[in-house]
C-alpha positions as CSV (number, residue, x, y, z in Angstrom):
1,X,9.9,-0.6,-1.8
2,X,9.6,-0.8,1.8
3,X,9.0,3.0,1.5
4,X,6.5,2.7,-0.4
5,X,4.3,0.3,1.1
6,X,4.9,1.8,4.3
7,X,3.2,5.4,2.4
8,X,0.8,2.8,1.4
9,X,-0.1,1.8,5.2
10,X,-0.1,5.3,6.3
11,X,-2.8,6.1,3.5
12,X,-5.0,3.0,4.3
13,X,-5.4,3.4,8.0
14,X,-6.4,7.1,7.4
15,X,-8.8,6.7,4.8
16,X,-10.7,4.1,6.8
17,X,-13.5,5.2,8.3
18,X,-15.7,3.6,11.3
19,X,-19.5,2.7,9.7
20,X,-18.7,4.6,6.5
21,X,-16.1,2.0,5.3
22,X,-17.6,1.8,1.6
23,X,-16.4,5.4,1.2
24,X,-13.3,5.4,2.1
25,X,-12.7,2.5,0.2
26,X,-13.7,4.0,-2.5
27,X,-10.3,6.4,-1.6
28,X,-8.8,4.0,-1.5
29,X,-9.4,2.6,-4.6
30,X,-9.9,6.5,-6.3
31,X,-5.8,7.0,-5.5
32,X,-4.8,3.4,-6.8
33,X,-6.2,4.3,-10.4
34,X,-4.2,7.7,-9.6
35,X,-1.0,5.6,-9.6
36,X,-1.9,2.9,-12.0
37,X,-2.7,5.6,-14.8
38,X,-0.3,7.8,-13.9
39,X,2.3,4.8,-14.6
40,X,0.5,3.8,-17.7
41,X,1.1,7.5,-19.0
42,X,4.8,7.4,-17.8
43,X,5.2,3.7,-19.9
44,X,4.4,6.0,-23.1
45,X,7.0,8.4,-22.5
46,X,9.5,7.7,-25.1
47,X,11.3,10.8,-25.6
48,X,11.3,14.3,-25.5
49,X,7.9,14.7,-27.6
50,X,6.0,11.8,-25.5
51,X,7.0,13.3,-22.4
52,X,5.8,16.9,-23.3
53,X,2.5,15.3,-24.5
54,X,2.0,13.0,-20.8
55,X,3.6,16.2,-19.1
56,X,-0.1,18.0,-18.2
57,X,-1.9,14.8,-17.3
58,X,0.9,13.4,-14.8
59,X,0.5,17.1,-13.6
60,X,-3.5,16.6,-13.4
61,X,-3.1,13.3,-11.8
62,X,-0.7,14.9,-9.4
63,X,-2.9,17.5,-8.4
64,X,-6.0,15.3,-8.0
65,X,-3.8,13.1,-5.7
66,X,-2.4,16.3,-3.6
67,X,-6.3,16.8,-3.1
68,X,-7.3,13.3,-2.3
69,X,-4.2,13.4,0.5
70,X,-5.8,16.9,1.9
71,X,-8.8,15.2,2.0
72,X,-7.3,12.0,3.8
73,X,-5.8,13.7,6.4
74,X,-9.0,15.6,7.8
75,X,-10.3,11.9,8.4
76,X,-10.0,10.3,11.6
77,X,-7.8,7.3,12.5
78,X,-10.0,4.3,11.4
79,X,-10.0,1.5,14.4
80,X,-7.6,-1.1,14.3
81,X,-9.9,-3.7,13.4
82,X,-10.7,-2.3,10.6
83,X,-7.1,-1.1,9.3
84,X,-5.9,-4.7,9.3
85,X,-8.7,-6.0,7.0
86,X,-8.3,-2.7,4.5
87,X,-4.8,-3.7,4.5
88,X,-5.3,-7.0,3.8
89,X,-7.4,-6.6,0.8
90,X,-4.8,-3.8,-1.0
91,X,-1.5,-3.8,0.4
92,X,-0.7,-6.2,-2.5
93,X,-2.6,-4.3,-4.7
94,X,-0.9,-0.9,-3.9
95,X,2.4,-2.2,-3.6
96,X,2.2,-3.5,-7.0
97,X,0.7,0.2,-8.2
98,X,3.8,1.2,-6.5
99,X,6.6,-0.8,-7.6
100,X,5.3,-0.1,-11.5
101,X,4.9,3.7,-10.5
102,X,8.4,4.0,-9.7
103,X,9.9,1.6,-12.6
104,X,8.2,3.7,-15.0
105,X,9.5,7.2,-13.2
106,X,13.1,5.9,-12.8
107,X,13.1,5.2,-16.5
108,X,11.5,8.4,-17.4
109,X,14.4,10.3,-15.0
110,X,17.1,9.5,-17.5
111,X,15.4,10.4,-20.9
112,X,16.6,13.5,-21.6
113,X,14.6,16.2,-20.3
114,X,12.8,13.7,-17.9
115,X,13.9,14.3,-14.8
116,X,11.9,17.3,-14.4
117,X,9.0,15.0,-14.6
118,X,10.2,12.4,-12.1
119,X,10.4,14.9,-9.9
120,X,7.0,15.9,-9.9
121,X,6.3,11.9,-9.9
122,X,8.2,11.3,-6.3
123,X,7.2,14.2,-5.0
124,X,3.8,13.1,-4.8
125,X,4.5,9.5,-4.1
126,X,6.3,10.7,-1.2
127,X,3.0,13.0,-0.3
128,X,1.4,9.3,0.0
């Protein structure tokens, strides 16, 4: 957990953007409805027939958040100022997204078959 909402930080104070804040907000916001419906697709995996249906959107969702976190990273560092208030408005928010992202792929990992997909899962949390 502590993981995560440090990835969560990290994310925040690059997508934070001096006199363009409404944009990168908009990130900000764009990568928490990555995780929430990326969750939501994992909470209908079942067994092995649910997770071959949800296996090409979580790999969408994965690739659109590989590109959001390209795009993050040419940003540059937001002022401090500015980090703590961003923070202060999602941290909550995006540790929740979190916390439910990681239930849903640790329950996934031991359906048989599913740990191929939680995997993919972590390995883009941990790009965050």
């Amino acid at each position: 957990m502590r993981r995560a909402a440090m990835m969560v930080a990290a994310l925040l104070a690059a997508v934070i953007l001096g006199g363009c804040a409404d944009k990168y907000e908009s990130v900000v916001k764009e990568e928490l409805g990555y995780l929430r419906e990326m969750s939501e697709v994992l909470k209908n995996v079942q067994d092995e027939a649910s997770m071959e249906k949800a296996k090409p959107r979580i790999e969408e969702l994965a690739e659109k958040m590989r590109a959001l976190s390209k795009k993050v990273e040419e940003m540059p560092e937001p002022s401090p100022e500015r980090l703590k208030r961003l923070k202060a408005k999602y941290d909550k928010e995006a540790e929740k997204a979190m916390s439910e992202l990681t239930a849903n792929a640790a329950r996934v990992a031991v359906l048989r078959g599913g740990a191929d997909l939680a995997k993919l899962v972590k390995k883009v949390s941990r790009h965050r």
